[in-house]
C-alpha positions as CSV (number, residue, x, y, z in Angstrom):
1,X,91.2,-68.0,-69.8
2,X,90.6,-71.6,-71.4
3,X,90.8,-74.1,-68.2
4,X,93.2,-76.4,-69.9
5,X,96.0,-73.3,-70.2
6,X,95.0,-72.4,-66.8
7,X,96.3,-75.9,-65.3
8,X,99.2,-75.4,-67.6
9,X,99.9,-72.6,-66.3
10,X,99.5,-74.1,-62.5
11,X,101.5,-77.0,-63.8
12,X,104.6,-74.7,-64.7
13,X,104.6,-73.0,-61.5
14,X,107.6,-73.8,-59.3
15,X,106.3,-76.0,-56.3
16,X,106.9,-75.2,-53.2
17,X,107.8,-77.9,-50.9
18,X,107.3,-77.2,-47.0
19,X,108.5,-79.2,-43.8
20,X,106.2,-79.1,-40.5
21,X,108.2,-76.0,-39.1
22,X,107.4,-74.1,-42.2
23,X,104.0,-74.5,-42.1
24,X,104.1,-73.4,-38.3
25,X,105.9,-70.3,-39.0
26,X,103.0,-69.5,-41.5
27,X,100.4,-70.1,-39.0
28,X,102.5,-68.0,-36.6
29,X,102.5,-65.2,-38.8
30,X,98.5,-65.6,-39.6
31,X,98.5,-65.7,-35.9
32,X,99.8,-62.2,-35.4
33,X,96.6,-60.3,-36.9
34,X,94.7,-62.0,-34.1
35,X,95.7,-59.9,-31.4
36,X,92.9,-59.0,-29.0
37,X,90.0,-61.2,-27.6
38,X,88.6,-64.5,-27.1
39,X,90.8,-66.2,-30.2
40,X,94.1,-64.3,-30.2
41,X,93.9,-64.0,-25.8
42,X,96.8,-61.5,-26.2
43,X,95.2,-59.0,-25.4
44,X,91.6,-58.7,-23.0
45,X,89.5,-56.5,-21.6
46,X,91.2,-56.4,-17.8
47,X,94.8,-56.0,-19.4
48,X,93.9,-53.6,-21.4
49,X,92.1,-51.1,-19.1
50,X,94.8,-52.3,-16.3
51,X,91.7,-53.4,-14.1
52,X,94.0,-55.4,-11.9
53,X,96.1,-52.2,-10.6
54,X,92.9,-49.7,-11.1
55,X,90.4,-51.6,-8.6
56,X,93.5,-52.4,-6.2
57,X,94.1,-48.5,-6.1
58,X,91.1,-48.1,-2.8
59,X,92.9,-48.5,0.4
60,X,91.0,-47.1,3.4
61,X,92.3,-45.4,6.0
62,X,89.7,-45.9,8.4
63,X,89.8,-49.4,11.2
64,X,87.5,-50.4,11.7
65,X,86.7,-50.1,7.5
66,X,83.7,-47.0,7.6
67,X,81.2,-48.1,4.6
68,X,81.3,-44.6,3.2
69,X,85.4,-44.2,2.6
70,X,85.4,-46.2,-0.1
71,X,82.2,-44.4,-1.8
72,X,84.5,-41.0,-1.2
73,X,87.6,-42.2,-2.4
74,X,86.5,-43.4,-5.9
75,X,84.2,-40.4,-6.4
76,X,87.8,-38.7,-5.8
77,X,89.6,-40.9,-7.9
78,X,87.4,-40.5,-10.9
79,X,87.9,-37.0,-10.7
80,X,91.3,-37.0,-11.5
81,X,90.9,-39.1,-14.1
82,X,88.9,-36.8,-15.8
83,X,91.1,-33.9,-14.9
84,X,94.0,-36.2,-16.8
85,X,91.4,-36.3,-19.7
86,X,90.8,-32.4,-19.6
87,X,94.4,-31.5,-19.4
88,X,95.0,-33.9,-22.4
89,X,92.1,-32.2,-24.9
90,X,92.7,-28.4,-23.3
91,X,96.6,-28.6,-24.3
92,X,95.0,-29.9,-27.6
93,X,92.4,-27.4,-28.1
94,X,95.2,-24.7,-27.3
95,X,97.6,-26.0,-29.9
96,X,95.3,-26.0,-32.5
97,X,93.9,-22.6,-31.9
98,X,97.4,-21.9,-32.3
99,X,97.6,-23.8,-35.6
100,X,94.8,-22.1,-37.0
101,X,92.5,-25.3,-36.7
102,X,89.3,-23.7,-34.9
103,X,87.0,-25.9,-35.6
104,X,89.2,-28.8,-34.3
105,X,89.5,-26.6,-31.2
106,X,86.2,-25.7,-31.4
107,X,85.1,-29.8,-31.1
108,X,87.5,-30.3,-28.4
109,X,86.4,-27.8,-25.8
110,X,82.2,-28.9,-26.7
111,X,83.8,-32.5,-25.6
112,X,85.5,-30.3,-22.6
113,X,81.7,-28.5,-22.0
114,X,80.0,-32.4,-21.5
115,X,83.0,-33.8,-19.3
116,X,83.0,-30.7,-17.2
117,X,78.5,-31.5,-16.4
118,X,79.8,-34.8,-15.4
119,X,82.0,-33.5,-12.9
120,X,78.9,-30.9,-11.5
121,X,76.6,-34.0,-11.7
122,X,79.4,-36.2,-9.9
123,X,78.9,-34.5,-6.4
124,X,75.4,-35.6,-6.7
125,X,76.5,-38.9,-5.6
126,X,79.0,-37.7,-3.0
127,X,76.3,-36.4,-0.8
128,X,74.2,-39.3,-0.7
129,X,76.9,-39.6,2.1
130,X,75.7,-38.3,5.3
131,X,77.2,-35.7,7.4
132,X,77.4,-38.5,9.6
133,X,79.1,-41.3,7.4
134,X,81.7,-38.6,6.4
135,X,83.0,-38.5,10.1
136,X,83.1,-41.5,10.4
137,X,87.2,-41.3,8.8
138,X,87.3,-37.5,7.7
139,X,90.1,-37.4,11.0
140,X,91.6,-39.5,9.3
141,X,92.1,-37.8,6.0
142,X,94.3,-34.9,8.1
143,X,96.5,-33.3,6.8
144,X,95.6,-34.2,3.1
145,X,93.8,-32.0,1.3
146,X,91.5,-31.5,-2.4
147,X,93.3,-28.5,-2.8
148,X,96.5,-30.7,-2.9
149,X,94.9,-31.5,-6.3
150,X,97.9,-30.5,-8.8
151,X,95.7,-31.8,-11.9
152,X,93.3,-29.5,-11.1
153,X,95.3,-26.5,-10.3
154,X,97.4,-26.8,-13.9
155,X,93.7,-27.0,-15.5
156,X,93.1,-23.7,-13.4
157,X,96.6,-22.1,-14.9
158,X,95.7,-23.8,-18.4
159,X,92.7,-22.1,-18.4
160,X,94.4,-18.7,-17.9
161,X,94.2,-18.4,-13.6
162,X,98.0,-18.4,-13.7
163,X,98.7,-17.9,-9.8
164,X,102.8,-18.9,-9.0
165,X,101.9,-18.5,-5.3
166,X,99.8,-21.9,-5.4
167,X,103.2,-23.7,-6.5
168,X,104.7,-21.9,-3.2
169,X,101.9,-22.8,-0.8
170,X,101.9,-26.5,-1.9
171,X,102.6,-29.0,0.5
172,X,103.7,-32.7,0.4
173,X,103.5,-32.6,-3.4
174,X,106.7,-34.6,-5.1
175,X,109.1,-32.6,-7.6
176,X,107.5,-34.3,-10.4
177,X,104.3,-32.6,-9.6
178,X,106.3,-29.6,-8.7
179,X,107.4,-29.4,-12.2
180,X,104.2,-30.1,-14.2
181,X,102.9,-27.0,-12.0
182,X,105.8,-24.6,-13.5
183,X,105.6,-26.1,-16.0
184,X,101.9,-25.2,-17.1
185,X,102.7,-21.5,-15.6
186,X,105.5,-21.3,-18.7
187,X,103.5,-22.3,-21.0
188,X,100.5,-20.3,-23.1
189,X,97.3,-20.8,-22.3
190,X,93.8,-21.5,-23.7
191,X,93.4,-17.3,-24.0
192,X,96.8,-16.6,-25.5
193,X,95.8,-19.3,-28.0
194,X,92.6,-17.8,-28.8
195,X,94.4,-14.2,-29.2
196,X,96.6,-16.1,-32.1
197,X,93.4,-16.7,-33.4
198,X,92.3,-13.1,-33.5
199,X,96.2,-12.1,-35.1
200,X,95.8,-14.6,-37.6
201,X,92.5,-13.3,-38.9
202,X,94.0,-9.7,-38.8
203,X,92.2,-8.6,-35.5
204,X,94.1,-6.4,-33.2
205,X,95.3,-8.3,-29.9
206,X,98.5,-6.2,-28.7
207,X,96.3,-5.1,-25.6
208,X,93.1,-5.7,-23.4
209,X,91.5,-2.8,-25.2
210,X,92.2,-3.7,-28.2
211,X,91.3,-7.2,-27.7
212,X,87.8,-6.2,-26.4
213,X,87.2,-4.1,-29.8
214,X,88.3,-6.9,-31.9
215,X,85.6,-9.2,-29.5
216,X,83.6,-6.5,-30.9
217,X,84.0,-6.5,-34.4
218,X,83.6,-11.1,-34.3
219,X,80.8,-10.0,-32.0
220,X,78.9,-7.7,-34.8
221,X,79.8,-10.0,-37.8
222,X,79.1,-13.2,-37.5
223,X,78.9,-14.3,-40.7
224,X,82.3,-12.8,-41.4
225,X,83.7,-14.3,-38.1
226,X,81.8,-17.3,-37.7
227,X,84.3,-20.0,-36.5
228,X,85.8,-17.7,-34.4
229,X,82.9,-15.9,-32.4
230,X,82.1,-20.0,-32.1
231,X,85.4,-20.7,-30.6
232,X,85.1,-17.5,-28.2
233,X,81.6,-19.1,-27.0
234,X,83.6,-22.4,-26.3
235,X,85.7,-20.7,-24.1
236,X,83.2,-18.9,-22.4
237,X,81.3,-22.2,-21.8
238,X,84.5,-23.5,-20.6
239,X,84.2,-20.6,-18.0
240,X,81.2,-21.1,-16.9
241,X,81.2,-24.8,-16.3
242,X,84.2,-24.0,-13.8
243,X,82.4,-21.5,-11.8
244,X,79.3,-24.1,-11.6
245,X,81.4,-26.9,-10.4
246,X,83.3,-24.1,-7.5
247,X,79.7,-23.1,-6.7
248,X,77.9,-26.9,-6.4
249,X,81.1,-27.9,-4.7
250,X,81.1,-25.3,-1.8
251,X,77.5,-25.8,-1.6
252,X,78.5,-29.4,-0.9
253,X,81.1,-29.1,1.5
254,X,78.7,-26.5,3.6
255,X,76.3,-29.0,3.8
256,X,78.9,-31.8,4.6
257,X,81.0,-30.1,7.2
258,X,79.0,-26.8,7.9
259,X,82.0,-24.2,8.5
260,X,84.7,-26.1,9.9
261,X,88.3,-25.6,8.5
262,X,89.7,-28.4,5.7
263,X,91.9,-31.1,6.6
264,X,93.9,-29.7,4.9
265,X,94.2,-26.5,7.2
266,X,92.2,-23.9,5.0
267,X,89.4,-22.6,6.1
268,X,87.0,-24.8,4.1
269,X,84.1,-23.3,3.1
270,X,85.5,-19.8,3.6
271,X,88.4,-20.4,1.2
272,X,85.9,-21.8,-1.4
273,X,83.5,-19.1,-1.1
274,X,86.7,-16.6,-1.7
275,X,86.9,-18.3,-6.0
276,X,83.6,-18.3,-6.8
277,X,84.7,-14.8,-8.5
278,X,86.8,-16.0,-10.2
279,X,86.9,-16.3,-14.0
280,X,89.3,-17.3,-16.7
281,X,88.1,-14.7,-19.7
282,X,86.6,-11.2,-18.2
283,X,87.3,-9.9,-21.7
284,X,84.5,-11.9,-22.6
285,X,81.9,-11.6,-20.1
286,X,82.6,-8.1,-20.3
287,X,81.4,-7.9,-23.7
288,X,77.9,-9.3,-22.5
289,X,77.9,-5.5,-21.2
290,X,78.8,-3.6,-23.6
291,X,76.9,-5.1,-27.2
């Protein structure tokens, strides 16, 4: 455009005249997009994360303080953060097996696979404590308990180890964590996700037997059942990073506390030796024998 009917143009255009508050509410406005950081300082770092509450969250129980308590109760701590961050992609993984998004599921449970091998590496740093250091304030830890864990225990029944008698046998657990226990023993699981997979692909799942055929049809024909042999070995990974953390963790407490019971009143390593059997998906290990 010629620049003489370009400043016509500017010329013709209403003007817009503007007090002092005006021009604050604009720069009020501009403002707004800044919201995080060292310019906007609405939002930081600490605040976000909640670091005030989080790092005011290790009270000891021992007097005077034993060095050591504080080592075992973050270790503890982190661990049910993690747990929260299991639950939150497992329920995920499960609803979109349900939904027919494998692969989504599929990415899910691979990000479950390298959370779970922190967990098993996590105990690492719990025995740097000594036997020693640990009694310093283990009395003191009476009568609570790790398998008062109810994170834990709803990954278990998530997982498919549905057992309602751990709801009965739970003590000093509020109602709230009552309910997310029944809750997660209502509710379908990883493996009755997985068998909506098969359904949907026009595998037989009515019953174990003809579950484990259908496993062996995927199992033979891979390149017709890619995504959802890939899924199965997701699950199966799943599995086994449970039973590695049940069997590193005995292995711990053994070598922390020998045989005596758990504060808890179990019979410590006993009781823990008694789940190592267990597993969420014998339909697939059982395969193993029978390709």
């Amino acid at each position: 455009m010629h620049r003489l009917s370009l400043i016509a143009l500017l010329l013709e255009r209403p003007q817009r005249t503007c007090d002092y508050g005006d021009v604050m509410a604009e720069q009020t406005e501009d403002e707004q997009f800044v919201s995080f950081g060292e310019q906007g300082a609405q939002l930081t770092y600490g605040s976000y994360l909640r670091l005030p509450q989080l790092l005011d969250a290790q009270h000891l129980e021992s007097d005077p303080p034993a060095h050591d308590e504080l080592l075992f109760i973050t270790i503890h701590q982190v661990y049910e953060l993690w747990f929260k961050q299991l639950l939150h992609e497992a329920v995920a993984a499960r609803d979109a097996m349900s939904d027919g998004r494998v692969w989504w599921a599929q990415h899910l449970l691979q990000r479950m696979h390298v959370i779970e091998r922190v967990l098993v590496h996590q105990i690492d740093v719990l025995e740097t404590m000594t036997p020693q250091d640990f009694l310093e304030f283990r009395q003191r830890l009476a009568p609570a308990s790790g398998f008062q864990s109810v994170q834990f225990r709803e990954l278990e029944f998530l997982s498919g180890a549905k057992d309602a008698a751990y709801v009965e046998r739970f003590r000093g657990i509020t109602e709230a964590e009552q309910a997310h226990l029944q809750k997660r023993l209502d509710e379908p699981t990883l493996w009755d996700a997985f068998l909506d997979v098969l359904r949907a692909r026009g595998l037989p799942a009515g019953s174990d037997e003809e579950v484990s055929q259908s496993l062996h049809t995927v199992a033979h024909d891979r390149s017709q059942h890619a995504d959802v042999w890939a899924v199965s070995e997701a699950l199966l990974q799943h599995d086994e990073l449970a039973a590695n953390w049940r069997a590193r963790h005995v292995t711990m407490v053994e070598r922390m506390i020998g045989s005596k019971s758990g504060t808890g009143g179990s019979s410590g390593s006993t009781y823990l030796r008694s789940r190592l059997p267990l597993r969420y998906y014998p339909l697939l290990w059982g395969l193993r024998s029978e390709l």
